[in-house]
mmCIF file of the N, C-alpha and C atoms, coordinates in Angstrom:
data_MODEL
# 
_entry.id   MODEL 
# 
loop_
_atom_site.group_PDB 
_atom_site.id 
_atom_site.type_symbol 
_atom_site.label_atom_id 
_atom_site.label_alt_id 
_atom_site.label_comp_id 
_atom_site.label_asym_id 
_atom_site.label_entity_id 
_atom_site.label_seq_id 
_atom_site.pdbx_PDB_ins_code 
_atom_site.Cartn_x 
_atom_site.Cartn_y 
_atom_site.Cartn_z 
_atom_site.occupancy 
_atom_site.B_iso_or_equiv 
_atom_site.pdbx_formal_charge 
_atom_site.auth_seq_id 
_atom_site.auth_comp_id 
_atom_site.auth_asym_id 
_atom_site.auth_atom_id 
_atom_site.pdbx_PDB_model_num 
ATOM 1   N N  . UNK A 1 1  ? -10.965 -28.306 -18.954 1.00 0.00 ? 1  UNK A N  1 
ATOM 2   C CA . UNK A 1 1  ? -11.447 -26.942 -19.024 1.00 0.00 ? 1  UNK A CA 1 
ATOM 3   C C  . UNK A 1 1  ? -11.543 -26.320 -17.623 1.00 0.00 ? 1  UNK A C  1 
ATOM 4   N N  . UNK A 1 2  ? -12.509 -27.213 -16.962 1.00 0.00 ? 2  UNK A N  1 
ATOM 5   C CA . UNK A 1 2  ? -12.251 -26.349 -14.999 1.00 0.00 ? 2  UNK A CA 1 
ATOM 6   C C  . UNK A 1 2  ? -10.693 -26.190 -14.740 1.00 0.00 ? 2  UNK A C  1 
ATOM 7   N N  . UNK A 1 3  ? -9.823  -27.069 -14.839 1.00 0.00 ? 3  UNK A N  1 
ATOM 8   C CA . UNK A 1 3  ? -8.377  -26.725 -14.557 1.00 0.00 ? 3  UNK A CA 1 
ATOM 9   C C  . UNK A 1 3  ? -7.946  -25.531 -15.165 1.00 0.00 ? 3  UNK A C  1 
ATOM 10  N N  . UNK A 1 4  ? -7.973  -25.528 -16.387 1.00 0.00 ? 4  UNK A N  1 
ATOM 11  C CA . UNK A 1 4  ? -7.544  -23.932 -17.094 1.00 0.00 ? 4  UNK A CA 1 
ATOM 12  C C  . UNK A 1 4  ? -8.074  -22.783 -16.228 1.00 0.00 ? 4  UNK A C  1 
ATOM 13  N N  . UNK A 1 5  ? -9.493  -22.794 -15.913 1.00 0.00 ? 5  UNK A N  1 
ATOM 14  C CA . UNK A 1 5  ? -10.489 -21.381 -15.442 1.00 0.00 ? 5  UNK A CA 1 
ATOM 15  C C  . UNK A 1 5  ? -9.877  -21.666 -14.188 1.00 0.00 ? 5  UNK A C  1 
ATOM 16  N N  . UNK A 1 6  ? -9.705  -22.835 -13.438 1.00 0.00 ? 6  UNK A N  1 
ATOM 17  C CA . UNK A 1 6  ? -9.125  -22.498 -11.690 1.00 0.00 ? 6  UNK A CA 1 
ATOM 18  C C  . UNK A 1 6  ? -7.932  -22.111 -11.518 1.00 0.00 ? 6  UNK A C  1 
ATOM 19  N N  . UNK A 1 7  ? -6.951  -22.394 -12.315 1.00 0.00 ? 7  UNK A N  1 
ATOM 20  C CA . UNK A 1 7  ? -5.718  -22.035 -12.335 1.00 0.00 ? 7  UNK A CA 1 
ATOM 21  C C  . UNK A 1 7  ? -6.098  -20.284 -12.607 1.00 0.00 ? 7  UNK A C  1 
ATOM 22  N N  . UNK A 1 8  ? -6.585  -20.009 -13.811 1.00 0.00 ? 8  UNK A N  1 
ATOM 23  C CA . UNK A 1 8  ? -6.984  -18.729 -14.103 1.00 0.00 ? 8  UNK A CA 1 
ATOM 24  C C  . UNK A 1 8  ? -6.955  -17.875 -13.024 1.00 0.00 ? 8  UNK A C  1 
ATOM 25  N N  . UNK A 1 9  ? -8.129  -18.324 -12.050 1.00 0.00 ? 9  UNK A N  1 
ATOM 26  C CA . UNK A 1 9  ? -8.631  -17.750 -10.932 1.00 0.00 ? 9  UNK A CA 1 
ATOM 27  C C  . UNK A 1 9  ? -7.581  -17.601 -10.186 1.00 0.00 ? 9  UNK A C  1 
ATOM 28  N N  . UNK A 1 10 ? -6.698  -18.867 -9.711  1.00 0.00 ? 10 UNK A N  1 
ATOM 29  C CA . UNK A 1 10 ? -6.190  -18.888 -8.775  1.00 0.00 ? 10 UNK A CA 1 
ATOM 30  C C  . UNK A 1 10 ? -4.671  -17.397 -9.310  1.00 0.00 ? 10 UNK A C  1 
ATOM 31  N N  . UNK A 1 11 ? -4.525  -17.435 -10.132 1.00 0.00 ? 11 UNK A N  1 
ATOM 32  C CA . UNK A 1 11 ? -3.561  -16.011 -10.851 1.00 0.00 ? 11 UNK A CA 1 
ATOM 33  C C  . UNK A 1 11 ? -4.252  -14.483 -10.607 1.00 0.00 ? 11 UNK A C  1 
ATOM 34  N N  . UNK A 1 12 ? -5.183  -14.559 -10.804 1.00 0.00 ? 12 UNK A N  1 
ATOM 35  C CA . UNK A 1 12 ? -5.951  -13.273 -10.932 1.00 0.00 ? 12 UNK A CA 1 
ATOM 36  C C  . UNK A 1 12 ? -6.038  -13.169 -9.271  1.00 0.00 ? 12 UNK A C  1 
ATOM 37  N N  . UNK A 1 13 ? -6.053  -14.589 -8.267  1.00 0.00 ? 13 UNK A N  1 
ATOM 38  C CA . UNK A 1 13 ? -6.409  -13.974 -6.804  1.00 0.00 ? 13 UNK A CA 1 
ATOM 39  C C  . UNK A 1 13 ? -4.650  -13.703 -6.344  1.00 0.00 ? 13 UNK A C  1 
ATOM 40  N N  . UNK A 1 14 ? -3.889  -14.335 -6.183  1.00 0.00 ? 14 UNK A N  1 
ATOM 41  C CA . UNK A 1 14 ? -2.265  -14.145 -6.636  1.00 0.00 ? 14 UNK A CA 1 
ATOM 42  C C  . UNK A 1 14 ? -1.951  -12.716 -6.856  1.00 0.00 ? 14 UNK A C  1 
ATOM 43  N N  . UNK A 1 15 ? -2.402  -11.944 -7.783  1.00 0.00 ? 15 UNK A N  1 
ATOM 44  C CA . UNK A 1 15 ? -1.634  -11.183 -8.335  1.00 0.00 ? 15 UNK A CA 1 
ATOM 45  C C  . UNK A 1 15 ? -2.414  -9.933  -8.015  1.00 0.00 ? 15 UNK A C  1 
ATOM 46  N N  . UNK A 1 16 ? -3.839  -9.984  -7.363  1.00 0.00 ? 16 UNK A N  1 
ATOM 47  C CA . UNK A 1 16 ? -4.376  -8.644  -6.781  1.00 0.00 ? 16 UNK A CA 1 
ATOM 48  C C  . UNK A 1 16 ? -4.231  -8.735  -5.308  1.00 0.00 ? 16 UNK A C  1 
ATOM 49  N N  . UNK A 1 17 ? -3.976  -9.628  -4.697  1.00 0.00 ? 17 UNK A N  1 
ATOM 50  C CA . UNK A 1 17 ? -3.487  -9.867  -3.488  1.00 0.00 ? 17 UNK A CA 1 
ATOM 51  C C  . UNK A 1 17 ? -2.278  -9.054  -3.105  1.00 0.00 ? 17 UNK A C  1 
ATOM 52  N N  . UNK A 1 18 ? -1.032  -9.300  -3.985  1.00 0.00 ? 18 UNK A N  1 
ATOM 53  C CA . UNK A 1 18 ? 0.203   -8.805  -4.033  1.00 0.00 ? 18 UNK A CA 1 
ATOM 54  C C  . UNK A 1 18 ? -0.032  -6.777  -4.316  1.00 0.00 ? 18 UNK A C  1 
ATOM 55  N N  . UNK A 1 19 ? -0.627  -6.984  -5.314  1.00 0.00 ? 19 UNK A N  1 
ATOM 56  C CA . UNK A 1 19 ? -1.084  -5.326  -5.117  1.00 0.00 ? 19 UNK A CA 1 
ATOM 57  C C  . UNK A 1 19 ? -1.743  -5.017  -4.474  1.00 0.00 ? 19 UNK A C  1 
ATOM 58  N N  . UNK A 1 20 ? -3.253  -5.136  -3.632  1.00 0.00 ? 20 UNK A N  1 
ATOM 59  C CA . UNK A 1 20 ? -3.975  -4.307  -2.949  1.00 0.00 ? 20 UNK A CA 1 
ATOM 60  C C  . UNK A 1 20 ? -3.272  -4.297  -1.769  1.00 0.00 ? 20 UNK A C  1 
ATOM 61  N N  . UNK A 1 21 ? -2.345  -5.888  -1.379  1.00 0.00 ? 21 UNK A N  1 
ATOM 62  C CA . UNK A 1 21 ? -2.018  -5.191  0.455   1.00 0.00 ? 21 UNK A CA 1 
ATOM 63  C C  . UNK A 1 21 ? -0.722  -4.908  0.456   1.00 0.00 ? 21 UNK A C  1 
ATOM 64  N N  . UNK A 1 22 ? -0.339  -3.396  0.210   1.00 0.00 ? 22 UNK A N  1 
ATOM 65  C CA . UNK A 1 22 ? 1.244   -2.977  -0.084  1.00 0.00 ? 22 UNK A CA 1 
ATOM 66  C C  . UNK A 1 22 ? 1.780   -2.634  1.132   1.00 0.00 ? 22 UNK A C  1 
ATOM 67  N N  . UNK A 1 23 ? 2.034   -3.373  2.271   1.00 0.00 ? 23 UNK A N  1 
ATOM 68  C CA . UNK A 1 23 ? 2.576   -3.184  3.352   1.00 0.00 ? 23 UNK A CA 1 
ATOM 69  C C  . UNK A 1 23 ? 2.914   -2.090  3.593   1.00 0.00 ? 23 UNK A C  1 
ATOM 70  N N  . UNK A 1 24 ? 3.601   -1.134  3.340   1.00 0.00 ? 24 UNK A N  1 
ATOM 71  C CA . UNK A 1 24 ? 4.618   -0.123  3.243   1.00 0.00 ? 24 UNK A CA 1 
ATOM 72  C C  . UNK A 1 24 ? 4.873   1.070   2.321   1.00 0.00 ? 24 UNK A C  1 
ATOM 73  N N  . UNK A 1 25 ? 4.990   2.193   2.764   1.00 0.00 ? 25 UNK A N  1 
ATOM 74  C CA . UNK A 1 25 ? 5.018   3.294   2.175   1.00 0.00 ? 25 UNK A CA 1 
ATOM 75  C C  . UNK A 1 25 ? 5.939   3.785   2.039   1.00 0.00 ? 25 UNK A C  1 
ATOM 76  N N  . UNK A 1 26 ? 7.148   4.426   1.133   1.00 0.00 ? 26 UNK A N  1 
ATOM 77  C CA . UNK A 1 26 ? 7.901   5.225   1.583   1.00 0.00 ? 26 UNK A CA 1 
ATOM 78  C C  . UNK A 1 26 ? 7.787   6.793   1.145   1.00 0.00 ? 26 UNK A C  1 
ATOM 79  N N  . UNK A 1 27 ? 7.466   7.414   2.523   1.00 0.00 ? 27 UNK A N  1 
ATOM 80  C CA . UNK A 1 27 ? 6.899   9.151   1.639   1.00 0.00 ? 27 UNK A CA 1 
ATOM 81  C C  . UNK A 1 27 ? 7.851   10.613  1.753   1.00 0.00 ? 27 UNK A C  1 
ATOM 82  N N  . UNK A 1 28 ? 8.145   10.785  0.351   1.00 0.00 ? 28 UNK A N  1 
ATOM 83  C CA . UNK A 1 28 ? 9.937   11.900  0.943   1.00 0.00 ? 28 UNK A CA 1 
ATOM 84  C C  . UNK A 1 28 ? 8.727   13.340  0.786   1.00 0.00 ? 28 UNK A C  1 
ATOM 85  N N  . UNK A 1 29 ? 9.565   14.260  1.698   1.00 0.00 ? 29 UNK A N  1 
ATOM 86  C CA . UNK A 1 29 ? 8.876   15.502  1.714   1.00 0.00 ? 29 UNK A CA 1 
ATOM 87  C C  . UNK A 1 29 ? 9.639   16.371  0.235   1.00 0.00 ? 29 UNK A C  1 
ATOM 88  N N  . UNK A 1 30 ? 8.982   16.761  -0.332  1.00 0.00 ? 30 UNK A N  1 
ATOM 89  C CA . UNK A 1 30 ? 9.459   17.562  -1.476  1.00 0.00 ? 30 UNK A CA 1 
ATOM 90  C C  . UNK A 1 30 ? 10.523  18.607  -1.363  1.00 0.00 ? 30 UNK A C  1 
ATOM 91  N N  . UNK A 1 31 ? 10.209  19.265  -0.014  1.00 0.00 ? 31 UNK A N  1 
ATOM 92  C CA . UNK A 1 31 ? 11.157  20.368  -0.206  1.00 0.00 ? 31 UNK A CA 1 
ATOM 93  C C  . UNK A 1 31 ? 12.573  20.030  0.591   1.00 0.00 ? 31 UNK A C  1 
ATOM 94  N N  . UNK A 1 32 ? 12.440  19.207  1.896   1.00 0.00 ? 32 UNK A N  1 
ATOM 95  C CA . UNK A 1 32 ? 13.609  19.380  2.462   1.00 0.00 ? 32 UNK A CA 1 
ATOM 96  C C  . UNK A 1 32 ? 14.247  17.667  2.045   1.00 0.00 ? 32 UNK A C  1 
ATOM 97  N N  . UNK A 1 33 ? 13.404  16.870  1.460   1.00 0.00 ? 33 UNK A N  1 
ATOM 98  C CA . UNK A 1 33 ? 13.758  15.530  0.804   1.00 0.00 ? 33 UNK A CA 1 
ATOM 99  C C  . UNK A 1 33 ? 13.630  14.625  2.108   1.00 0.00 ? 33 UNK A C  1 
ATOM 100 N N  . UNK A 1 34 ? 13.682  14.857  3.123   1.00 0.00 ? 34 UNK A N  1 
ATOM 101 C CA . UNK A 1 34 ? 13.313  14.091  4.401   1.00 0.00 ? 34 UNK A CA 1 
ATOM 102 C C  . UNK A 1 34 ? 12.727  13.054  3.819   1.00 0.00 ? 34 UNK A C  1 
ATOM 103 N N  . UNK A 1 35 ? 12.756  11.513  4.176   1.00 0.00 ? 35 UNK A N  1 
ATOM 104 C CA . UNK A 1 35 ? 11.765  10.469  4.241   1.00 0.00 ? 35 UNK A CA 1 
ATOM 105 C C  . UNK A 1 35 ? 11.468  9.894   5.022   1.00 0.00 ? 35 UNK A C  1 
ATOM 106 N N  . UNK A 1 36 ? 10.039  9.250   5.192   1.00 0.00 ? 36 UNK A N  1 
ATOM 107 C CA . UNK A 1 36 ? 9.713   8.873   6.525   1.00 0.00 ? 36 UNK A CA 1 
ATOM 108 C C  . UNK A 1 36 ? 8.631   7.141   5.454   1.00 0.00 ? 36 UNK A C  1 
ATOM 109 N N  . UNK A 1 37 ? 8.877   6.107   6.627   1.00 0.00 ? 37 UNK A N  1 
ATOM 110 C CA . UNK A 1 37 ? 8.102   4.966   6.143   1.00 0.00 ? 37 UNK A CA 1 
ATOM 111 C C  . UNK A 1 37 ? 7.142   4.595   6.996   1.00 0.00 ? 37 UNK A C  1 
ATOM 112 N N  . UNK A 1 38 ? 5.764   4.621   5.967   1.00 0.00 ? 38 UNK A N  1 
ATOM 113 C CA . UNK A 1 38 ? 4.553   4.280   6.919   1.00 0.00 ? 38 UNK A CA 1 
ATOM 114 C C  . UNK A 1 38 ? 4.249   3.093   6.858   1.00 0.00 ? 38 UNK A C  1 
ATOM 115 N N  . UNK A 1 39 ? 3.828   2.153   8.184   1.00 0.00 ? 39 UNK A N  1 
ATOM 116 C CA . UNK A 1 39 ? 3.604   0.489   7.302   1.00 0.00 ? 39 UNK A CA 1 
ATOM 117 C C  . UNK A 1 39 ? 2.519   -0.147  8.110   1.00 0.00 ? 39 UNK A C  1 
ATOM 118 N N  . UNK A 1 40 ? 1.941   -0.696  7.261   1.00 0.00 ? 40 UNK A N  1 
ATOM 119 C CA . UNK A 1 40 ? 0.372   -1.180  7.651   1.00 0.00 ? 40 UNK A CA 1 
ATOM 120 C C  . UNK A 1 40 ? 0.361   -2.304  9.299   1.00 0.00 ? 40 UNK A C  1 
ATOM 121 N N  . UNK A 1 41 ? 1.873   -2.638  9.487   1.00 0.00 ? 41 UNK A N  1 
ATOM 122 C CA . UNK A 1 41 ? 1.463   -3.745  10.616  1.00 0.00 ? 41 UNK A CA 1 
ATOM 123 C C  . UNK A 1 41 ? 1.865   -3.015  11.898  1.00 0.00 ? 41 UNK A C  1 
ATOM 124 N N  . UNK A 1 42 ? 2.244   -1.135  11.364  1.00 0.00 ? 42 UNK A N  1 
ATOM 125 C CA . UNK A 1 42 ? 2.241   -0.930  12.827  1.00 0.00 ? 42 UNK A CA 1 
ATOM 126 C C  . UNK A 1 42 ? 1.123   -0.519  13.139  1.00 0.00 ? 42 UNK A C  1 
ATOM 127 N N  . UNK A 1 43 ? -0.035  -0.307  12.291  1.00 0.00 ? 43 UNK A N  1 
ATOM 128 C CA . UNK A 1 43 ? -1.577  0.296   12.760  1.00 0.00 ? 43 UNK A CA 1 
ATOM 129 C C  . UNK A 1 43 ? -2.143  -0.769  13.250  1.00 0.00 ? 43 UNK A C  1 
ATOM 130 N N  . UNK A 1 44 ? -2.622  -1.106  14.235  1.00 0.00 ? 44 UNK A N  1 
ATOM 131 C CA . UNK A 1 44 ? -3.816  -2.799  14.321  1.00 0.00 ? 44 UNK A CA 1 
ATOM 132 C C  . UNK A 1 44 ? -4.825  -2.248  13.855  1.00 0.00 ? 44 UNK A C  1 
ATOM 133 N N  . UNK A 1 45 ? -4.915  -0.719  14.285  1.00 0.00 ? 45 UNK A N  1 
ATOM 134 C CA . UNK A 1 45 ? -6.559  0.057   13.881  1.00 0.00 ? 45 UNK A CA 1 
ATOM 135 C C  . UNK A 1 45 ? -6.814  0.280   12.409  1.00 0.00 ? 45 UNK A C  1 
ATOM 136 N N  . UNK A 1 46 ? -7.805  0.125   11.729  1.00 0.00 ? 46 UNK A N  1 
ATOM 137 C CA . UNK A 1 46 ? -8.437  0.092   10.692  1.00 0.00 ? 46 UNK A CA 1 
ATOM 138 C C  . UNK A 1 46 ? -8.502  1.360   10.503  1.00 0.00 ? 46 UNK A C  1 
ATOM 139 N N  . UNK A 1 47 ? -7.770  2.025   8.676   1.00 0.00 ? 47 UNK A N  1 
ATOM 140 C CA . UNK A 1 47 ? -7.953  3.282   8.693   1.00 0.00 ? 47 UNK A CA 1 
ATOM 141 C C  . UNK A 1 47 ? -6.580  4.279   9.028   1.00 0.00 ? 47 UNK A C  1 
ATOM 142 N N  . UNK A 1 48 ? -6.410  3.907   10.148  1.00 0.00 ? 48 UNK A N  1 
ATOM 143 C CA . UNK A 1 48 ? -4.719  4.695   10.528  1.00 0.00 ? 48 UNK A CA 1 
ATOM 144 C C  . UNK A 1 48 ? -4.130  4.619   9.557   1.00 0.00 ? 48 UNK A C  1 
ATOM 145 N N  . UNK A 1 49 ? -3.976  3.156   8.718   1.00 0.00 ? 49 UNK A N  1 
ATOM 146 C CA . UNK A 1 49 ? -2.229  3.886   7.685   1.00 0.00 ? 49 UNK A CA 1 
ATOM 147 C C  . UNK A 1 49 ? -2.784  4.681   6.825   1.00 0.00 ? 49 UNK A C  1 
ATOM 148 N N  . UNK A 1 50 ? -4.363  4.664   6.404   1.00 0.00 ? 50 UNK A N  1 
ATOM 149 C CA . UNK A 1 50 ? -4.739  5.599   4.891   1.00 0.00 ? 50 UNK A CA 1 
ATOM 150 C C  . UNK A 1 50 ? -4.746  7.077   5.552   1.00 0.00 ? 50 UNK A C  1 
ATOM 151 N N  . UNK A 1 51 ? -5.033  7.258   6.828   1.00 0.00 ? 51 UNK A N  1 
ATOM 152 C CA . UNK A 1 51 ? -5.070  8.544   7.180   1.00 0.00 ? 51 UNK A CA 1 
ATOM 153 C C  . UNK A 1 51 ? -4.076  9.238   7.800   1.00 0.00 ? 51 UNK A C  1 
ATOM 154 N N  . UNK A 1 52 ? -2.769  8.280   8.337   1.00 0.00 ? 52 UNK A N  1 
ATOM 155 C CA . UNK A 1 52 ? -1.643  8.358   8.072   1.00 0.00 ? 52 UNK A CA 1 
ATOM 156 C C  . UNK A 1 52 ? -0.945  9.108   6.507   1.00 0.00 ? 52 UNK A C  1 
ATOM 157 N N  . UNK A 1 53 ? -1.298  8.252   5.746   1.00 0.00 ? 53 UNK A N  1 
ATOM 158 C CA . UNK A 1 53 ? -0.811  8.443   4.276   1.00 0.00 ? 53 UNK A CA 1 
ATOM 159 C C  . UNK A 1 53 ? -1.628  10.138  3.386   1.00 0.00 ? 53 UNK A C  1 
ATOM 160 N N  . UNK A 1 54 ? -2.702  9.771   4.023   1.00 0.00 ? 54 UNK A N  1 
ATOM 161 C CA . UNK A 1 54 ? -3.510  11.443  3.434   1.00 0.00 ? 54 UNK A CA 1 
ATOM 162 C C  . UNK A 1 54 ? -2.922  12.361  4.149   1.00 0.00 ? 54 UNK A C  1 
ATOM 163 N N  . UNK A 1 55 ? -2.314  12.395  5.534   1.00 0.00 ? 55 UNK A N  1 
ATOM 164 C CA . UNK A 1 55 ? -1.940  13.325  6.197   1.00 0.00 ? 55 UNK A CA 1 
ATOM 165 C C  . UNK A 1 55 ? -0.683  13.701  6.192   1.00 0.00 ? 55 UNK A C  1 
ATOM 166 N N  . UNK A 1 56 ? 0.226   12.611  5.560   1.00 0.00 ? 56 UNK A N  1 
ATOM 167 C CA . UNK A 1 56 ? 1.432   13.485  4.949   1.00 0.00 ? 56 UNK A CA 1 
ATOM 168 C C  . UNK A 1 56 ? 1.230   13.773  3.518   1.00 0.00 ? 56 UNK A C  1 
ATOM 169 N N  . UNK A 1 57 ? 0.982   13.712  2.734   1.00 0.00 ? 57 UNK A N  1 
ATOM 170 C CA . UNK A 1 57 ? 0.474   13.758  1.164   1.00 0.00 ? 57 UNK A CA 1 
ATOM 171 C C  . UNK A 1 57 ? -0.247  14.798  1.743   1.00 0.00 ? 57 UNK A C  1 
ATOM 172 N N  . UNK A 1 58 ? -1.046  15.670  2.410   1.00 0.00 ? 58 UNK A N  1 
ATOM 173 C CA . UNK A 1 58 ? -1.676  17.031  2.612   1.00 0.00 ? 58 UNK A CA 1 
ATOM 174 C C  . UNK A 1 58 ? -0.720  18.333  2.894   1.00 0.00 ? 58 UNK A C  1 
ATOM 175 N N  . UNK A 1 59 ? 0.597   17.580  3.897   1.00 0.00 ? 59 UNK A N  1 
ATOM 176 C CA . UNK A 1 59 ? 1.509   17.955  4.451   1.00 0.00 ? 59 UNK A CA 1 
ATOM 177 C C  . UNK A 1 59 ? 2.969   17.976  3.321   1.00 0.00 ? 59 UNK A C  1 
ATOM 178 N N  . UNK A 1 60 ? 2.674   17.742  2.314   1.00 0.00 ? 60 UNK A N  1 
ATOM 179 C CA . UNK A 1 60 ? 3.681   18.011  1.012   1.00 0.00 ? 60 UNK A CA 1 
ATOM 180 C C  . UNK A 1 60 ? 4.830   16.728  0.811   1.00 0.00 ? 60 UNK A C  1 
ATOM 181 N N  . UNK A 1 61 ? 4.511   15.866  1.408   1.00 0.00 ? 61 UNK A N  1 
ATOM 182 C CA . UNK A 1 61 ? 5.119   14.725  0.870   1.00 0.00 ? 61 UNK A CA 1 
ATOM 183 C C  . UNK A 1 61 ? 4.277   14.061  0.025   1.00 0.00 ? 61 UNK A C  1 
ATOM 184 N N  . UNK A 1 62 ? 5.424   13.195  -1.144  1.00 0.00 ? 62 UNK A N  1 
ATOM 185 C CA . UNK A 1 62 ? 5.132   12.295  -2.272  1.00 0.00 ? 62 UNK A CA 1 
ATOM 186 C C  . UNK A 1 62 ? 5.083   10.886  -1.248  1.00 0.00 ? 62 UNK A C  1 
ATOM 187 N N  . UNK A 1 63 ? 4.230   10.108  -1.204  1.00 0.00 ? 63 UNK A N  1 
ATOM 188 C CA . UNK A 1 63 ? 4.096   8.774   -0.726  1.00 0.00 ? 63 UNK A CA 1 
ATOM 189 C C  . UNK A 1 63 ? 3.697   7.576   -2.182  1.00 0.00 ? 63 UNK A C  1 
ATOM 190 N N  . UNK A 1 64 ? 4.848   6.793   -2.114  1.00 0.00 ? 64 UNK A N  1 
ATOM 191 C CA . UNK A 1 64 ? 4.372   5.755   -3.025  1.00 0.00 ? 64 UNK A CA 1 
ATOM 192 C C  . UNK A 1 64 ? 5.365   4.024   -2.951  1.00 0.00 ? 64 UNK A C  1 
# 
């Protein structure tokens, strides 16, 4: 039974791992289609890529 629930665990830490740290952005501007890629290992600073990412997404690009 612990083997089933650790394995469990060990999937559920696996598989939100892979989604919460998405390295990389790619964000096209809507009107002129331009794309530009934002990516988490060029910030060392905490915060830069999300405010990076709000600041073109304010600026009319789709980022995803």
């Amino acid at each position: 039974m612990k083997t089933k629930q650790l394995l469990f665990a060990m999937f559920l830490g696996i598989a939100f791992s892979a989604t919460a740290c998405k390295r990389c952005q790619t964000c096209t501007d809507q009107q002129s289609g331009y794309e530009t890629e934002v990516c988490r290992g060029r910030n060392p600073v905490p915060g830069v890529y999300e405010a990076q990412i709000r600041n073109l997404e304010d600026s009319g690009y789709e980022c995803n």
